[in-house]
N, C-alpha and C positions, 0 to 999 in steps of 0.2 A: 837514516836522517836524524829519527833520535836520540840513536847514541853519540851522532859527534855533535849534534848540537848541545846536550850537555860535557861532551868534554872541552869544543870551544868554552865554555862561559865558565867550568873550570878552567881553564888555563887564563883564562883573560878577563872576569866576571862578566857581567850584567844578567838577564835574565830572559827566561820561552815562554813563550805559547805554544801547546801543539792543538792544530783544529782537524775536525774529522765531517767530512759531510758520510751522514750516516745515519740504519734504522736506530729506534733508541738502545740493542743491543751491542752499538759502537761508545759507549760507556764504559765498560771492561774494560776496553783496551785505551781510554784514555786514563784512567785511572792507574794503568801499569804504564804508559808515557809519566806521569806524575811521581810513580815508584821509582821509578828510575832518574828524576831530578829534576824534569820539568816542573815552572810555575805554575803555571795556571792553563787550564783546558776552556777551547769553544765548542761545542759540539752544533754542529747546524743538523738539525733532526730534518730528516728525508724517507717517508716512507713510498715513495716511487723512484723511477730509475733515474735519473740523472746522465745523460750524453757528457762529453766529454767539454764541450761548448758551455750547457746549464753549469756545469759543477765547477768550472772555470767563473763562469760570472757571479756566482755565490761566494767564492771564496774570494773573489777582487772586492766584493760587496762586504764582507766579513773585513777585510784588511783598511777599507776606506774606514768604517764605522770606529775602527780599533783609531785610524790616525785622526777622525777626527775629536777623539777621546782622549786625545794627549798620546796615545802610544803608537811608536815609528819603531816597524823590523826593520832591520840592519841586513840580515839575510833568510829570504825566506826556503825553505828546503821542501821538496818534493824526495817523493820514491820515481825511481826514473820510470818507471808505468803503473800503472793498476793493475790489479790480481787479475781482474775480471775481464776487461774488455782489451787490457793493454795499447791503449789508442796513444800513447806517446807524449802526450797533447797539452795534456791542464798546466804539467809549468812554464808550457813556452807561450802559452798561452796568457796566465796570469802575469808571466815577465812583459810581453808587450800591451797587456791593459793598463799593468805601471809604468811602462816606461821604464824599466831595468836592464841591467845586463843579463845575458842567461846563459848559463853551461851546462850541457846534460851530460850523460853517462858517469860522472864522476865518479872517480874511487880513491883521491886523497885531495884536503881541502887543508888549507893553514890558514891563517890569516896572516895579512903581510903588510904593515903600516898602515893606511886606511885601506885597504884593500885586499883582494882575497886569491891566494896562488891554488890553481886547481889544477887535477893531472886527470887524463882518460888515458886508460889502456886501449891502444892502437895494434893492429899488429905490427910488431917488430920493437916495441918499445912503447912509450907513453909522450901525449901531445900536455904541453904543458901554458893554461892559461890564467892571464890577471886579466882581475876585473875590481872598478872600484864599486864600492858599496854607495846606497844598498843597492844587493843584488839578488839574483833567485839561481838556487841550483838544483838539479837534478841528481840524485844519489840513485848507485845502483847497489843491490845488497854484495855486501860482504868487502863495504869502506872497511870498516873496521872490527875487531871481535865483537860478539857480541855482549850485551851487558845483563847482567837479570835482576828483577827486583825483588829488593831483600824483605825480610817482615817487617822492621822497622819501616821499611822505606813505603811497603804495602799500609802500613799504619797512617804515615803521613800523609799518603797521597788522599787518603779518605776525605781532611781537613783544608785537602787545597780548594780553590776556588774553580768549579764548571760550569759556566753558562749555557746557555740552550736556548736554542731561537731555532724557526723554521722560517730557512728561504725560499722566495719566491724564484720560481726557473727563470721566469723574465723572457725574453724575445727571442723566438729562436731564427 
């Protein structure tokens, strides 16, 4: 998700966020999100476990705060599951607390006028969907190579901007 989210905004500009609900040991790897070309990090610091329901309403809570701040994602990107629990869920989940289009499994994404051409590997070939923006998708690894981040880019990332707030799980 990280990696084609900076190569959309190279090929087309504008600019990321990447957020992580996570202990504060999920700073490393926001910090290599930012090495690799993201703007700017949220981190929602969680030192208990999170279901897949909490961590969905955190991050729809995280996305409200950001719009009503002046800033509007265009597309939000998900890993198409979690390491840990694999429960499927958080971005079809955050796509209908916005009100978005959602596609998951993804493994190539373009952007296509105002809108976004996405392909899943099917057996026998690949289904192929639009959707307009904004929207939320689902990435599974190995969209694209991978990218790594370089020293300079490990330098910059130091200097970018990461917030920190602890959400509240809310109602379950």
């Amino acid at each position: 998700g990280v990696e084609e989210a900076v190569r959309l905004i190279e090929a087309n500009g504008g600019s990321s966020t990447v957020l992580t609900l996570g202990p504060p040991e999920a700073e490393e790897q926001l910090r290599d999100c930012m090495a690799l070309g993201i703007d700017r990090a949220v981190h929602l610091l969680a030192g208990e476990e999170f279901d897949g329901a909490a961590t969905a309403r955190a991050i729809v809570a995280a996305i409200e705060a950001e719009r009503a701040a002046g800033t509007e994602y265009d597309i939000v990107f998900f890993g198409n599951e979690s390491a840990d629990a694999g429960g499927f869920q958080v971005g079809i989940r955050v796509a209908h607390a916005l009100g978005r289009p959602c596609v998951t499994g993804v493994k190539a994404v373009a952007l296509e006028g105002a809108g976004l051409r996405l392909e899943q590997e099917v057996p026998g070939g690949r289904d192929v969907y639009r959707v307009p923006l904004p929207a939320v998708v689902t990435v599974k690894e190995g969209l694209n190579l991978p990218r790594y981040p370089s020293v300079p880019g490990r330098l910059r990332a130091k200097k970018k901007p990461l917030e920190s707030s602890t959400p509240e799980r809310g109602a379950q």
